[in-house]
TORLO-38063 format. One record per residue (C-alpha): x, y, z; residue number from 1. Coordinates in steps of 0.05 Angstrom, whole numbers, plus 32768, in hexadecimal, padded with zeros to 4 digits. Example, Ala and Ser with C-alpha at 12.3 -4.5 7.8 and 13.67 -1.06 7.14 Angstrom:
x; y; z; n
80F6; 7FA6; 809C; 1
8111; 7FEB; 808F; 2
This chain:
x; y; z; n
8578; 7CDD; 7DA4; 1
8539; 7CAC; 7D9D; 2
8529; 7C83; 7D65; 3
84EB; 7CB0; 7D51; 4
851F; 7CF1; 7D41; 5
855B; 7CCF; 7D2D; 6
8584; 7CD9; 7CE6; 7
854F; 7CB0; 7CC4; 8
858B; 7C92; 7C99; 9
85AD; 7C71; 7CD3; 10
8575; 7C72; 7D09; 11
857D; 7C43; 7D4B; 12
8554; 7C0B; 7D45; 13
8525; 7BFE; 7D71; 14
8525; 7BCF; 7DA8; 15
84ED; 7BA7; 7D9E; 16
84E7; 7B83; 7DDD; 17
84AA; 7BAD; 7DF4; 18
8484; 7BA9; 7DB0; 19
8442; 7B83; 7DBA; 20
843C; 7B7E; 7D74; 21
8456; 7B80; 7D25; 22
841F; 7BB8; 7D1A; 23
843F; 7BE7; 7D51; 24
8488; 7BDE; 7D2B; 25
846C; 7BE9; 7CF1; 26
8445; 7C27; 7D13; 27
847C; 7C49; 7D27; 28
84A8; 7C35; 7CEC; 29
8477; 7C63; 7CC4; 30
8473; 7C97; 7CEA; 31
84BE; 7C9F; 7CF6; 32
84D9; 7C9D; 7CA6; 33
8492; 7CAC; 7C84; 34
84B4; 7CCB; 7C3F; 35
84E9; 7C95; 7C3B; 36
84D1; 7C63; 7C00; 37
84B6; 7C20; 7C26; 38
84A2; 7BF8; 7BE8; 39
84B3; 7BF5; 7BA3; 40
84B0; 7BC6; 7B5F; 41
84F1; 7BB8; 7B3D; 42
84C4; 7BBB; 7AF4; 43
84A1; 7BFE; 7AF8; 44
84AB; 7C3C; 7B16; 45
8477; 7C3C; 7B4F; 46
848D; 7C40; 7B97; 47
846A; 7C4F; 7BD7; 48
8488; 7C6E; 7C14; 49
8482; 7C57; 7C63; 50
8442; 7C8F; 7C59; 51
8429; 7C72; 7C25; 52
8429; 7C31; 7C3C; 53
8409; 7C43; 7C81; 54
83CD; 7C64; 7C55; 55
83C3; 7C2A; 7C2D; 56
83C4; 7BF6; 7C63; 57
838E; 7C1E; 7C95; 58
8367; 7C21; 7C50; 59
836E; 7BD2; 7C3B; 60
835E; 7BBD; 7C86; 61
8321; 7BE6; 7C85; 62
8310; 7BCA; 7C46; 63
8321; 7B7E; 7C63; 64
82F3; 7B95; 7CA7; 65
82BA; 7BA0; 7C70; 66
82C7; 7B63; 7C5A; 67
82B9; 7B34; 7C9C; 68
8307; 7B2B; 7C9B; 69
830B; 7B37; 7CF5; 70
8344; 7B25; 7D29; 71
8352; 7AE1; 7D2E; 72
833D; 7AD2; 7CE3; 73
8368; 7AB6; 7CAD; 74
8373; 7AD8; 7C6C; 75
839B; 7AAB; 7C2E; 76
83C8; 7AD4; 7BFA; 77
83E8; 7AB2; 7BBA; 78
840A; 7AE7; 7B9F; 79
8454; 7AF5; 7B7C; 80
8485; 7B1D; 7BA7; 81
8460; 7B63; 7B93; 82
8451; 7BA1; 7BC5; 83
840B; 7B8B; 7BD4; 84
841B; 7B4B; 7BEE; 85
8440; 7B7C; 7C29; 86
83FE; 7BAB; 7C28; 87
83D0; 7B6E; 7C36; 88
83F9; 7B49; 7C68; 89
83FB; 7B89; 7C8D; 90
83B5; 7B9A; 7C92; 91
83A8; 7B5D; 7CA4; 92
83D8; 7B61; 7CDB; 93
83BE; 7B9D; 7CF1; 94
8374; 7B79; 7CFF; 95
8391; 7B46; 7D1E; 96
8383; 7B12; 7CEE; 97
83AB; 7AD5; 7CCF; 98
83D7; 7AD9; 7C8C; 99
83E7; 7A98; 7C72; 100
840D; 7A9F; 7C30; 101
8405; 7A6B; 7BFD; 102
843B; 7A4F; 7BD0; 103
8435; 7A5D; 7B8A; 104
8442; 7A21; 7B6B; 105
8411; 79F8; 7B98; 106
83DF; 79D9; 7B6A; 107
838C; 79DE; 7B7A; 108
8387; 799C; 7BA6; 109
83C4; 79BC; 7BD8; 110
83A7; 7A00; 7BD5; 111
8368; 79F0; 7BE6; 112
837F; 79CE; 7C25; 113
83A8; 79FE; 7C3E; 114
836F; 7A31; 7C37; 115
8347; 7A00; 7C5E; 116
8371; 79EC; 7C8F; 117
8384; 7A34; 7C9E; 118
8337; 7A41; 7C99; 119
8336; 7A84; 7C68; 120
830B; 7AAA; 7C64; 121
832B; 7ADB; 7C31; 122
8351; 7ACA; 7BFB; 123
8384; 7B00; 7BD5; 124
83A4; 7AE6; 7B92; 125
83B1; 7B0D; 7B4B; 126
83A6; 7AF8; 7B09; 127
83D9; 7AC9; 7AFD; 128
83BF; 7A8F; 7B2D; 129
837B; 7AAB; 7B30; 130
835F; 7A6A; 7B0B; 131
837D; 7A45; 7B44; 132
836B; 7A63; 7B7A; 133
832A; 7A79; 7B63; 134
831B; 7A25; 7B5C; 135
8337; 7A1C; 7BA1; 136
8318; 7A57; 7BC3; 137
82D6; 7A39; 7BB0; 138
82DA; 79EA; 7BBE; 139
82F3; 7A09; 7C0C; 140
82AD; 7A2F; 7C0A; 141
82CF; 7A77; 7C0E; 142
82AA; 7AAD; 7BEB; 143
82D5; 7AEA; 7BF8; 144
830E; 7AE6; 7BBB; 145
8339; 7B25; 7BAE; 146
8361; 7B32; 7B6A; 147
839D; 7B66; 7B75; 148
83A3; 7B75; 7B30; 149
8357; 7B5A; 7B09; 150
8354; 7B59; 7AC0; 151
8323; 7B7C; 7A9F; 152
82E1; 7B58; 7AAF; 153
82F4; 7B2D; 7AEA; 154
82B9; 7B23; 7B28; 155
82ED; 7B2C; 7B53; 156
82FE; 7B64; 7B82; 157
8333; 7B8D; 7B78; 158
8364; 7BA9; 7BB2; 159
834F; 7BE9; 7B94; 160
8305; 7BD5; 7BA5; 161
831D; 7BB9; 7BE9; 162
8341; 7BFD; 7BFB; 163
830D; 7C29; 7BED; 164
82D4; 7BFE; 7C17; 165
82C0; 7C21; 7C5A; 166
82AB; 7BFF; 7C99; 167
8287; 7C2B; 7CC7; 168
829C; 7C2D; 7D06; 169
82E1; 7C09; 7CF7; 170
8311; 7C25; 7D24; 171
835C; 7C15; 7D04; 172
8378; 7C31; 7D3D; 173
8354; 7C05; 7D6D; 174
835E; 7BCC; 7D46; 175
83A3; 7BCC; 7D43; 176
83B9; 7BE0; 7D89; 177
838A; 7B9B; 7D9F; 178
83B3; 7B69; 7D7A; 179
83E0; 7B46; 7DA9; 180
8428; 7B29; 7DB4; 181
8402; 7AE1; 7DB7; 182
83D1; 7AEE; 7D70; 183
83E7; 7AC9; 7D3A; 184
840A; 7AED; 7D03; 185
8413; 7AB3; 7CD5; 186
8400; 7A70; 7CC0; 187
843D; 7A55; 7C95; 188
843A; 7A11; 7C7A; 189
846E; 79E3; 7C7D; 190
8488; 79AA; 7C4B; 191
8450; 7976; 7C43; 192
8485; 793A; 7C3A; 193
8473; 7914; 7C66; 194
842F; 791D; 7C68; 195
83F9; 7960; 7C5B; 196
8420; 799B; 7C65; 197
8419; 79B8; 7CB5; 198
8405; 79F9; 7CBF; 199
843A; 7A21; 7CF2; 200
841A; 7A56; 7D19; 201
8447; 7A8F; 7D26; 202
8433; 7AC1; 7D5D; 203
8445; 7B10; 7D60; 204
846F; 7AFC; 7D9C; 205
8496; 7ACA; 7D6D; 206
849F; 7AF4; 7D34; 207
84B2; 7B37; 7D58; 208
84E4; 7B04; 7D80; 209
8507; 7AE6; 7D43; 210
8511; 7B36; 7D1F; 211
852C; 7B49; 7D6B; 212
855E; 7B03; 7D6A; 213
856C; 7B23; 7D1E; 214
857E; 7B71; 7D3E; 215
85AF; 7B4A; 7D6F; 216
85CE; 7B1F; 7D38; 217
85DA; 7B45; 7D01; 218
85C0; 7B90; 7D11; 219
8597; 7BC2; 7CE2; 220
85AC; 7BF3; 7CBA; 221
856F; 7C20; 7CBD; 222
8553; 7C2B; 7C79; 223
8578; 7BF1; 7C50; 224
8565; 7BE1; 7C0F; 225
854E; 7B99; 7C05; 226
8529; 7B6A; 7BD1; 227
84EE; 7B45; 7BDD; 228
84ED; 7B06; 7BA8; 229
84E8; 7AC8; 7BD2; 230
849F; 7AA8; 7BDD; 231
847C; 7AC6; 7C13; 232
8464; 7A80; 7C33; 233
84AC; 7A75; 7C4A; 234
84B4; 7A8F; 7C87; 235
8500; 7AA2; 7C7D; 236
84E6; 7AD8; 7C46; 237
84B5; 7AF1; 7C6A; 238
84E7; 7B04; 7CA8; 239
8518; 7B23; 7C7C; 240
84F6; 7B4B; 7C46; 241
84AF; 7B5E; 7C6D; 242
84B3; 7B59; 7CB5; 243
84FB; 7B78; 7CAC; 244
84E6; 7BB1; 7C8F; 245
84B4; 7BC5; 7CC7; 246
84E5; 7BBF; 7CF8; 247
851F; 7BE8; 7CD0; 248
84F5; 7C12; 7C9F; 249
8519; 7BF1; 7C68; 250
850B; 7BFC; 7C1E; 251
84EE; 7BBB; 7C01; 252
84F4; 7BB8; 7BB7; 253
84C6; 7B7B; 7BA0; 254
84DB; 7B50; 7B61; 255
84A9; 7B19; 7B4A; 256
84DE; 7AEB; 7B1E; 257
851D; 7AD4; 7B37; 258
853A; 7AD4; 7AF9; 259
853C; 7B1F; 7AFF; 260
8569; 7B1D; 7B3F; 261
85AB; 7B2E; 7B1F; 262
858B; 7B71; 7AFC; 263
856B; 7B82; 7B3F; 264
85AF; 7B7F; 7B62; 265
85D4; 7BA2; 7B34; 266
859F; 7BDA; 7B3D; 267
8590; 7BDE; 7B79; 268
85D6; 7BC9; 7B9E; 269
85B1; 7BB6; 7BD8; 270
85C7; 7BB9; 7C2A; 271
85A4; 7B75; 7C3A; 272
85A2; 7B3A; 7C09; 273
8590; 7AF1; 7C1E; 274
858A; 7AB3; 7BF1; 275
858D; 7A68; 7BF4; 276
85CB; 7A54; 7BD9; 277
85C3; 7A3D; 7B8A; 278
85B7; 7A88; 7B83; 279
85FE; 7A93; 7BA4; 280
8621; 7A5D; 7B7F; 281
8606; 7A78; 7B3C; 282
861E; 7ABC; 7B4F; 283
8668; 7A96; 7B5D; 284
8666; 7A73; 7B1F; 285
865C; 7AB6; 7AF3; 286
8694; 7AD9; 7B16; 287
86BE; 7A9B; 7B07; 288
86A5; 7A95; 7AC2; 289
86B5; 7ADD; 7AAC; 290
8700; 7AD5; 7ACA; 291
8731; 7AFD; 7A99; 292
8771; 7ADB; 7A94; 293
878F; 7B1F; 7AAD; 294
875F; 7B18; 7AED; 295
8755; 7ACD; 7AF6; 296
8798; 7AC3; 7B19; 297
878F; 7B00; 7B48; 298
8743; 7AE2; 7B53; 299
8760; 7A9D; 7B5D; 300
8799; 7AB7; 7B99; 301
875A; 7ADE; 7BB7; 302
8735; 7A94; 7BBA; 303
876A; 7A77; 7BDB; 304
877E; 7AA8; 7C0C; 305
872D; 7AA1; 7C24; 306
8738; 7A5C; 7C1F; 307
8772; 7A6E; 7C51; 308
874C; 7A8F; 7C73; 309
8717; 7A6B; 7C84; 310
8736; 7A2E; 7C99; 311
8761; 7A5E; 7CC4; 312
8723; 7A79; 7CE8; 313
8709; 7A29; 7CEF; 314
8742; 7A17; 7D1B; 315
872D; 7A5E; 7D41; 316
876D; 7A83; 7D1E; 317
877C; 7AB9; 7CE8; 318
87A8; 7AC8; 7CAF; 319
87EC; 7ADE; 7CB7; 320
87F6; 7B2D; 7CB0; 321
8815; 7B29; 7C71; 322
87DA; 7AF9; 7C56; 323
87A9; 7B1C; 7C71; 324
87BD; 7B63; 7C55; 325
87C4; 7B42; 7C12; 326
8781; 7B25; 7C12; 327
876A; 7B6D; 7C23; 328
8783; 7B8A; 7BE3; 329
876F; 7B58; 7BB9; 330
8724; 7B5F; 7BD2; 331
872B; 7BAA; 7BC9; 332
874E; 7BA7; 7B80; 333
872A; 7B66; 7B6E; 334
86F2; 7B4D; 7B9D; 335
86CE; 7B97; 7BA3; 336
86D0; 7BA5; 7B4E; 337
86A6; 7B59; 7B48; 338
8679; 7B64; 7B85; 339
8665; 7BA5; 7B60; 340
8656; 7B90; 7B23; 341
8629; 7B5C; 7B46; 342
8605; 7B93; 7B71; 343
861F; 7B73; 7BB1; 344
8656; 7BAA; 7BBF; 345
8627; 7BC7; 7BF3; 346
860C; 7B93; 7C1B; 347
860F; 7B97; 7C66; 348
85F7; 7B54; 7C6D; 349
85F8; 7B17; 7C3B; 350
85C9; 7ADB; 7C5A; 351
85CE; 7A95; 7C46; 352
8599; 7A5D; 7C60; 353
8566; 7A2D; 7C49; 354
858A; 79FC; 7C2F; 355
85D6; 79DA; 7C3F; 356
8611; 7A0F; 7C2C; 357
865A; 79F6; 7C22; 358
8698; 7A14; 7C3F; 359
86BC; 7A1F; 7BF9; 360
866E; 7A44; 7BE5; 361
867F; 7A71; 7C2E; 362
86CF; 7A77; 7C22; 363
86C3; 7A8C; 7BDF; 364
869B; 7AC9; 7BED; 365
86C3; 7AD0; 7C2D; 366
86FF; 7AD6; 7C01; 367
86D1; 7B0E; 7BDB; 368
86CE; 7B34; 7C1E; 369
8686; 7B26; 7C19; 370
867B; 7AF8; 7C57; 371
8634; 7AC6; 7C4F; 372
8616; 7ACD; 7C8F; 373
85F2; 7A83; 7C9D; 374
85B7; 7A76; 7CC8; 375
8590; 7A47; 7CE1; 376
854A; 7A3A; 7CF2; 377
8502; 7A1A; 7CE5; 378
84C1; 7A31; 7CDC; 379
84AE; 7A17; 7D1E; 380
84DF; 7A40; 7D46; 381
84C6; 7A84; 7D21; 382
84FF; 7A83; 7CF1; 383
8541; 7A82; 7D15; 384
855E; 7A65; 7D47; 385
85AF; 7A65; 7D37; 386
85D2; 7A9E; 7D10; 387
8619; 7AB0; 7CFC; 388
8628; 7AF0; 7D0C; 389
864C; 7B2F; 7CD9; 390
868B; 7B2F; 7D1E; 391
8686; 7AE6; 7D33; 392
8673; 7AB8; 7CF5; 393
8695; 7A6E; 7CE3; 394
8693; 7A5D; 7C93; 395
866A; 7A1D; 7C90; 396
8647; 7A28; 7CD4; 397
85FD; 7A4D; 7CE6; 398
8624; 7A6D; 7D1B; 399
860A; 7A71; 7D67; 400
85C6; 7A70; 7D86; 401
859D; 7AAC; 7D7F; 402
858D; 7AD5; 7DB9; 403
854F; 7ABB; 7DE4; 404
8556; 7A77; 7DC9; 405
8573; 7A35; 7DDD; 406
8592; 79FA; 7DBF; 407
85A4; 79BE; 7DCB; 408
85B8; 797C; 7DB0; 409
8597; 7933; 7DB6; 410
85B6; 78F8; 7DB7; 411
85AE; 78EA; 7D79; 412
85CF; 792F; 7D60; 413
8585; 794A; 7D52; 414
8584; 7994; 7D62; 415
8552; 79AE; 7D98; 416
8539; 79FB; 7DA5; 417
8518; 7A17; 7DD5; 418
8508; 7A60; 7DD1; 419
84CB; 7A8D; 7DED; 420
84B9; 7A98; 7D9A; 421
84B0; 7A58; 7D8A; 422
846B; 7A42; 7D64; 423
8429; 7A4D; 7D81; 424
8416; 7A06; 7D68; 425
8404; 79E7; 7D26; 426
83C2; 79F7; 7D0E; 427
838A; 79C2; 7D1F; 428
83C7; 798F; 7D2D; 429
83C7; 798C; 7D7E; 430
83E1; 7941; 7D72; 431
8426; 7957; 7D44; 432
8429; 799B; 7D76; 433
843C; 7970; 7DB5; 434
846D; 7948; 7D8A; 435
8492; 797B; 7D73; 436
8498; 79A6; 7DB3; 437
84A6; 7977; 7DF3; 438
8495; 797D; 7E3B; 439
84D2; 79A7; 7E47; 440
84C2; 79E0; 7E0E; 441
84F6; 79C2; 7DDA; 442
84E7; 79C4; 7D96; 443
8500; 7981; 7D79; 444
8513; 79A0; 7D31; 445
852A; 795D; 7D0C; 446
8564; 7977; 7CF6; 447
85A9; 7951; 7D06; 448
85E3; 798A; 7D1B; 449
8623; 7990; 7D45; 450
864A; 79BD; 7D6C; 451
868F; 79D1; 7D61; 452
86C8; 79DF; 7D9B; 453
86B4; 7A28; 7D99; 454
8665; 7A1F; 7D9A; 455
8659; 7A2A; 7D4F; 456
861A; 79FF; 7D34; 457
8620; 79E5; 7CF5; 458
85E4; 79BC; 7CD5; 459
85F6; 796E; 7CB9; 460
85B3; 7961; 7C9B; 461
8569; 7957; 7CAB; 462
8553; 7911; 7CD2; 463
852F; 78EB; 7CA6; 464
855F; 78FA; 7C66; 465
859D; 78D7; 7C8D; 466
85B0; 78A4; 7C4F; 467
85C4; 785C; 7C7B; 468
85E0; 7835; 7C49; 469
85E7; 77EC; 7C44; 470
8620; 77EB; 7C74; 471
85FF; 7813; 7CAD; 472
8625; 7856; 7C9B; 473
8604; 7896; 7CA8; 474
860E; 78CA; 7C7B; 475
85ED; 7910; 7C6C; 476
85D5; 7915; 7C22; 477
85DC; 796B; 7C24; 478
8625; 7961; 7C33; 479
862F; 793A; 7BF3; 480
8611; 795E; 7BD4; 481
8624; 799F; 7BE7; 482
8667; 7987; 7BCF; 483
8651; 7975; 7B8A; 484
8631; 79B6; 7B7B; 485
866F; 79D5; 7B8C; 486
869B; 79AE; 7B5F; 487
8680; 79CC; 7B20; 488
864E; 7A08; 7B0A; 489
8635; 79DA; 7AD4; 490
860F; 79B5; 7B0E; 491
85CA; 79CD; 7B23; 492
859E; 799E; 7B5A; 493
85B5; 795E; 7B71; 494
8599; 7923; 7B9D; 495
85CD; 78F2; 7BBB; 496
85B5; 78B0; 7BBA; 497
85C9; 7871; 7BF1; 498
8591; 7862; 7C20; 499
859E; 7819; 7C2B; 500
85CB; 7811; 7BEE; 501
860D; 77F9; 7BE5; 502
8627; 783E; 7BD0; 503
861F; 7883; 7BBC; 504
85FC; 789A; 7B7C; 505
85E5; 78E5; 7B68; 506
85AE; 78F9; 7B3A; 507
85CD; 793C; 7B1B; 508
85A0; 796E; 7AFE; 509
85D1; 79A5; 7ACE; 510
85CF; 79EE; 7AD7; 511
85A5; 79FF; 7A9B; 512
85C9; 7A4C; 7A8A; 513
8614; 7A26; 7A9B; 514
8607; 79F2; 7A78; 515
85ED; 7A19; 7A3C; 516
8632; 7A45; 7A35; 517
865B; 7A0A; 7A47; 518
863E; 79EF; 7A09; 519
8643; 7A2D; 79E2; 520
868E; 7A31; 79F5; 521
869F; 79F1; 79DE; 522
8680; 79F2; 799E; 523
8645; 79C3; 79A8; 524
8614; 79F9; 79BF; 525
85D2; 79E4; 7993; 526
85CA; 79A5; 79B0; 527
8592; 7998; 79DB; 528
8590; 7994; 7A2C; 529
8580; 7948; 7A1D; 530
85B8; 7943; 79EF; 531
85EA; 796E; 7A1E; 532
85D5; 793C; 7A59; 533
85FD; 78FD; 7A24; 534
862D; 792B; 7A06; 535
866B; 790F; 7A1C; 536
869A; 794E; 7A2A; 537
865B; 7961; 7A5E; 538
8662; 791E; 7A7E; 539
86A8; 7920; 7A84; 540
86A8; 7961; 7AA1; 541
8672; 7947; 7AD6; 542
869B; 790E; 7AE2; 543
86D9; 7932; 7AF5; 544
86A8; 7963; 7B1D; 545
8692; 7929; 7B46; 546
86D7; 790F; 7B49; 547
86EE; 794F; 7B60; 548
86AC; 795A; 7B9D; 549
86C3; 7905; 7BA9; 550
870F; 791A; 7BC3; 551
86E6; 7949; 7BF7; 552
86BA; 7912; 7C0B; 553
86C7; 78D3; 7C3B; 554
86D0; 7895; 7C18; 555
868A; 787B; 7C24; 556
866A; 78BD; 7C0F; 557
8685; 78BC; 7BD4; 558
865C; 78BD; 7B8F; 559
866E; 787A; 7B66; 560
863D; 7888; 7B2B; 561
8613; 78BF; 7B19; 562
85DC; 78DD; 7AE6; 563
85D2; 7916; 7ABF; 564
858C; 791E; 7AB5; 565
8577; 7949; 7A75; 566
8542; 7973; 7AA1; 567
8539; 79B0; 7AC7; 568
851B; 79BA; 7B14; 569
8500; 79F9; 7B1C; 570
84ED; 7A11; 7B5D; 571
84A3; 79F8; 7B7A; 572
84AE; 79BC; 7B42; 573
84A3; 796D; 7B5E; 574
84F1; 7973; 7B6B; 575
8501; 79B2; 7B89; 576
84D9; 79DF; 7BC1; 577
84CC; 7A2C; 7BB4; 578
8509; 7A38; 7BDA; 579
8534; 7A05; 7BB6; 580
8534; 79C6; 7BE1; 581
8533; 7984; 7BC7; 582
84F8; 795F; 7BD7; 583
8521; 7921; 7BD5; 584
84DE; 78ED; 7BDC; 585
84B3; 7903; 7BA1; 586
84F9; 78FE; 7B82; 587
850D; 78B5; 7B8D; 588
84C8; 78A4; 7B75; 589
84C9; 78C5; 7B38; 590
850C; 78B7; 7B25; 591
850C; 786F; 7B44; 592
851E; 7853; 7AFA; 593
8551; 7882; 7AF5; 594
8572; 786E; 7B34; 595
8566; 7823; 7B25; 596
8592; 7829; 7AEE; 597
85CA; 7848; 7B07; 598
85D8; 780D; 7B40; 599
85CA; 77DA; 7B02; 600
85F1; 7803; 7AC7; 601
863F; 7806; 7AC9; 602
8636; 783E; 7A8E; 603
862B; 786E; 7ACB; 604
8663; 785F; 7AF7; 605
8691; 789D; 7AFE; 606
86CC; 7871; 7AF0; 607
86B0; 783B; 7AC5; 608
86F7; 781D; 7AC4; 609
86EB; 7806; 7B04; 610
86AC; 77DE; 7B12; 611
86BC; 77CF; 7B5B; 612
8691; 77ED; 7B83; 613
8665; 77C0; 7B8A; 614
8671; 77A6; 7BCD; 615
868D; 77EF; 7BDB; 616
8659; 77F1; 7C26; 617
8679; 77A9; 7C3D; 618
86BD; 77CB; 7C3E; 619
86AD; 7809; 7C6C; 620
């Protein structure tokens, strides 16, 4: 039985290795499950199916034809995760034009240079940013500005008024069938930190390569559920809630405000669910905060059996029989009940990447019988280029290289791939192009990794964010802290701080909703974030949190002072990207005071008892 007449619940995915193109998945994905619901809002009732979706994609490209938009062109979208982000990308696609997405939070000055760089020529936005993008649209000269959802009396077009345009003799059939494996699909824009953001050009050929490295890694379940809430200008979300669907007519629910994650899950119980990890250690730190005395010692033997575990599977081994059938029944009488009530009992596959992930953050939902599946990747390389897979992962690893791509290691630990999907090029930057990908076809990533003894990757830190301190030491500033975020659900972000200093110190930033019922539990819960931050019950529980991530860390890594900082970082703010990086330069500038003090003040010195540390890097 072919894919085209299958049991449209558990239909074979397709091979993809003789697609041309995203628009002949998407194509045949239509055809094949036409009544099954494609794209939905978590907020209101309206859906469209694979059908509808087809319809009103043939209808916005025409629309976009009428509008000059041709292959080859470039068309800009700020928009929240919402169905007609997928509609536009789509037609667009289907022309053989250029989506570049643009991140939300970018102010005018940024926006306007990515729509100039990427050289627009249609711009798609709603309401919300419209003042924005309207004032950036028109300093890059573009005249063509579409609203998705116009208030009354807006210039604008609508998508409405797009949709119903007509373009005579625009041939959608034609138009898509031309597009070609080498057209580019995408223009993504990477982190400008070390100069203006570079624009990565991503070809059919890459794309359709990195969802066919996906269907050998981890598999499809044909018509999954999965959420769309991510920003569409990172490539990772764009792979795993769009492209994704075309290629396993998944059903895409679409939520515009993270906060509104935990109701989505617990409605929708989805089969695919990926996140950076503060989303997964705020999940772990409600399950451990609404421990019943009657369940927290069951919960606790479940913990440490996965701890068991996955130090067991490290050295390439397994629990004992007896261990491992007792682990089993806890995850079914304990582990399944809290996964539930989370909306994560039905996951097929749970993805972690973006950002540094812990082993205790992958035993923990290991011992859950909920396995975080890591990967590993870059723009540049289309997405992926490592991934753990559901029979053959490692906690604390991103797993192997995915098929049709290379790796290798420099010297200087810096990992290299080389793949057939790589990036076309950046965009107008010939210069950075040839630096990034040698003579040889390797992509020089600039991240630092290592293999273990049975070929696992895992990822030490990026290149330029090695802290050297004043000794010569190298040490990765994710690893620290990774381990401090760990030690206590009170802490949110943090930034490890040694570059040339005599020792360790960590800017802490508190977990705004842990640190409010931590407060409320302990009686002082009307106080003020700026007050909490001074409070000294808070700062001895930090202390002893930093203490506690310190007996997991090498001497020299270890945090000898430390800062609570009454603020929040939200993501897209000077301190953290959309996806929840640190951007670690704009904050050592803008907290340069802050971290002035804490080498001059003894106040801030986990143990202030013992004021050593001072020549702490001449010892090591």
């Amino acid at each position: 039985m072919n894919d085209e007449t299958a049991d449209p619940a558990r239909a074979q995915v397709r091979d993809l290795a003789g697609e041309r193109s995203l628009c002949s998945v998407f194509q045949r994905t239509a055809r094949r499950v036409a009544d099954r619901v494609a794209l939905r809002r978590h907020d209101t009732d309206d859906e469209l199916t694979w059908a509808d979706y087809d319809e009103r994609v043939r209808a916005i490209a025409e629309g976009l034809h009428s509008l000059g938009l041709r292959a080859g062109d470039t068309l800009a979208i700020q928009l929240t995760s919402r169905p007609e982000f997928h509609l536009v990308d789509t037609a667009a696609l289907h022309l053989g034009a250029t989506t570049v997405s643009v991140y939300n939070t970018l102010p005018v000055e940024e926006i306007e240079y990515v729509l100039r760089d990427s050289a627009a020529s249609i711009v798609v936005t709603e309401t919300t940013f419209l003042e924005n993008v309207d004032e950036a649209r028109q300093r890059a000269g573009i005249s063509t500005l579409v609203v998705v959802d116009p208030a009354a009396g807006t210039a604008a077009l609508s998508l409405a008024d797009v949709a119903a345009m007509t373009s005579p003799g625009f041939d959608f059939e034609s138009a898509w069938r031309s597009v070609t494996p080498d057209t580019i699909a995408t223009l993504v824009y990477t982190s400008g930190t070390t100069g203006k953001p570079k624009g990565v050009e991503l070809s059919h050929r890459s794309l359709l390569g990195n969802q066919q490295a996906l269907n050998s890694a981890i598999g499809i379940v044909d018509g999954a559920t999965g959420i769309s809430y991510l920003p569409m200008a990172h490539v990772a979300e764009r792979h795993l809630s769009h492209y994704r669907a075309f290629v396993g007519g998944m059903s895409i629910t679409c939520c515009s405000d993270i906060r509104a994650i935990p109701e989505v899950l617990r409605e929708l119980h989805p089969g695919y669910f990926f996140s950076p990890p503060r989303l997964w250690e705020k999940f772990r730190a409600a399950i451990l905060s609404r421990a019943t005395p009657e369940t927290e010692p069951s919960l606790q033997r479940m913990i440490s059996l996965g701890a068991a575990l996955e130090q067991a599977r490290r050295g390439g081994g397994d629990l004992d029989p007896r261990q491992a059938q007792e682990l089993e029944d806890l995850q079914a009488r304990v582990g399944k009940p809290i996964l539930a009530g989370l909306g994560l009992d039905r996951i097929e596959v749970a993805l972690i990447g973006s950002a540094p992930v812990s082993p205790e953050l992958g035993a923990f939902y290991l011992a859950l019988g909920l396995p975080l599946i890591e990967a590993y990747g870059i723009t540049e390389c289309g997405a992926f280029a490592s991934f753990g897979r559901p029979d053959d992962f490692r906690v604390g690893t991103v797993g192997k290289p995915v098929d049709g791509s290379e790796i290798e290691l420099a010297e200087d630990g810096e990992i290299l791939v080389r793949s057939a999907y790589l990036m076309s090029g950046y965009r107008n930057r010939p210069e950075l192009t040839a630096d990034a990908i040698d003579s040889e076809g390797w992509l020089h990533t600039g991240d630092i990794g290592s293999w273990d003894a049975d070929g696992y990757l895992s990822i030490i830190d990026r290149k330029k964010e090695l802290i050297i301190n004043a000794a010569g030491k190298n040490m990765s500033p994710a690893n620290i802290e990774a381990k401090l975020r760990e030690s206590s659900p009170l802490i949110g972000p943090v930034v490890a701080v040694g570059d040339g200093r005599p020792y360790i110190v960590a800017l802490i930033v508190p977990d705004p909703e842990a640190l409010a019922q931590y407060a409320k539990a302990n009686g002082f819960g009307e106080l003020s974030t700026a007050q909490l931050a001074e409070h000294p019950d808070v700062r001895r529980h930090i202390a002893d949190a930093v203490r506690a991530a310190n007996s997991k860390l090498a001497r020299v890594e270890q945090i000898k002072r430390f800062r609570l900082l009454p603020v929040e970082w939200s993501p897209g703010s000077d301190e953290l990207s959309p996806t929840m990086k640190v951007r670690r330069k704009p904050i050592h500038t803008k907290y340069a005071a802050e971290i002035a003090e804490l080498y001059e003040q003894e106040r801030y010195a986990v143990d202030p008892a013992r004021p050593g540390d001072r020549t702490e890097a001449a010892v090591h």
